[in-house]
NUTI-724907 format. One line per field, with one value per residue: residue in three letters; x, y, z of N, C-alpha, C in turn. Coordinates in steps of 0.1 Angstrom, whole numbers. Layout:
# NUTI-724907
resn	ALA  ...
n.u	X  ...
n.v	Y  ...
n.w	Z  ...
ca.u	X  ...
ca.v	Y  ...
ca.w	Z  ...
c.u	X  ...
c.v	Y  ...
c.w	Z  ...
***
This chain:
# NUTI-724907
resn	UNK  UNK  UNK  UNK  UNK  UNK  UNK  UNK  UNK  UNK  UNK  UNK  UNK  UNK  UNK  UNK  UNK  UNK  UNK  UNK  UNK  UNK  UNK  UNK  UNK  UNK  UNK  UNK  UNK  UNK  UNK  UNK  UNK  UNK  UNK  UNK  UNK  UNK  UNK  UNK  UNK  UNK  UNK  UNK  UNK  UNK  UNK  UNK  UNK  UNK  UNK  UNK  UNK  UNK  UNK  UNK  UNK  UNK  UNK  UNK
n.u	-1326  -1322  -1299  -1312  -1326  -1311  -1304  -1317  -1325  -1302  -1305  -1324  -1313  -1296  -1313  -1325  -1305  -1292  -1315  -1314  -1293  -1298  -1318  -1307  -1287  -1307  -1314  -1294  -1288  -1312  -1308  -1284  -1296  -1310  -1293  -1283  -1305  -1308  -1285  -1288  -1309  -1297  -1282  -1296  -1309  -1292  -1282  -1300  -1304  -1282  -1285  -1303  -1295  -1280  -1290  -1304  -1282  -1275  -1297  -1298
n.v	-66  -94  -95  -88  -113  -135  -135  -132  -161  -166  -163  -177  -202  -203  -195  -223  -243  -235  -242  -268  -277  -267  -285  -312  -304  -305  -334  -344  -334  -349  -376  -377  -368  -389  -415  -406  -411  -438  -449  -439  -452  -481  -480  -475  -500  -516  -503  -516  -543  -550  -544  -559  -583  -581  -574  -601  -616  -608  -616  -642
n.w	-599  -604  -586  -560  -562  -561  -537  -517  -517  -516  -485  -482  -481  -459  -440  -440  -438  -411  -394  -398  -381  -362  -353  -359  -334  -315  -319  -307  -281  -269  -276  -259  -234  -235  -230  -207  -186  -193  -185  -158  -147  -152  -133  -112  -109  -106  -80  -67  -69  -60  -30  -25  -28  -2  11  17  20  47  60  61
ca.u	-1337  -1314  -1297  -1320  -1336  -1302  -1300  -1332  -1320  -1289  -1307  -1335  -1308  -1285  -1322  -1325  -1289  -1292  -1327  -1316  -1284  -1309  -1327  -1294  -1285  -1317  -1315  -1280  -1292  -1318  -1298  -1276  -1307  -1318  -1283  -1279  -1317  -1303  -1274  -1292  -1318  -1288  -1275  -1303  -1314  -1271  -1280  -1310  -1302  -1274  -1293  -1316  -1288  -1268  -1302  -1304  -1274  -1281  -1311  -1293
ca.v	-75  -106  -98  -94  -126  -145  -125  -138  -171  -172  -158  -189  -216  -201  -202  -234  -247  -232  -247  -283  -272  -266  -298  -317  -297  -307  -348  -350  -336  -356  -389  -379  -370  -406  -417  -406  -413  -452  -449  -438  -467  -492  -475  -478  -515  -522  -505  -521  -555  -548  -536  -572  -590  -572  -583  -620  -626  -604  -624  -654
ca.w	-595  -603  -579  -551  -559  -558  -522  -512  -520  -505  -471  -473  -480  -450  -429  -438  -430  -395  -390  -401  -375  -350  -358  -354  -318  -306  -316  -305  -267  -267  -276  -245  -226  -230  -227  -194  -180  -196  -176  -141  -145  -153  -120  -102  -108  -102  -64  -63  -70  -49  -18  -24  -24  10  26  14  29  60  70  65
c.u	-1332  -1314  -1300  -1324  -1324  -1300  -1307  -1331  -1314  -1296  -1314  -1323  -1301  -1294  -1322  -1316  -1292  -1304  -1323  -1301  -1285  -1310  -1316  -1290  -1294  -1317  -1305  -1283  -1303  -1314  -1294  -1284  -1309  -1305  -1281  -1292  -1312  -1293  -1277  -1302  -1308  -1284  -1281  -1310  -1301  -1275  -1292  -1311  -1286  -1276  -1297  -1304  -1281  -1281  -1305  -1296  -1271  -1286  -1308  -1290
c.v	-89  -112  -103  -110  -138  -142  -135  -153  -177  -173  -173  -199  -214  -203  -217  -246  -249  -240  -266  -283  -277  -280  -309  -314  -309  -322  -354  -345  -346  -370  -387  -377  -389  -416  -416  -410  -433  -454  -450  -447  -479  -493  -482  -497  -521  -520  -515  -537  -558  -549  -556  -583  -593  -583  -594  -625  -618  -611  -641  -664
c.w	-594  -589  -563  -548  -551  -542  -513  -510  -514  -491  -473  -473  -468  -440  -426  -427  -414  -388  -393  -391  -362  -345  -352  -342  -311  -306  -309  -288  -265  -266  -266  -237  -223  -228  -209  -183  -182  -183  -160  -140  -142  -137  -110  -99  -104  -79  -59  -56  -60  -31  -15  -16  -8  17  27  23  41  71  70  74
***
């Protein structure tokens, strides 16, 4: 009966683990998710402001 219980035990702490694991996976894609959505904004306001510029001194 002990031992069961200690069984039982082990199995929820090893759920847990894996579920706080998970949990971890999932904030560490997300950070690089928003990492790279950062990145292609930074990008895009770099061509943007780029582009503005090309034409300023275009119509010059």
């Amino acid at each position: 009966m002990l031992l069961l219980l200690l069984l039982l035990l082990l199995l929820l702490l090893l759920l847990l683990l894996l579920l706080l694991l998970l949990l971890l996976l999932l904030l560490l894609l997300l950070l690089l998710l928003l990492l790279l959505l950062l990145l292609l904004l930074l990008l895009l306001l770099l061509l943007l402001h780029h582009h503005h510029h090309h034409h300023h001194r275009c119509s010059q």
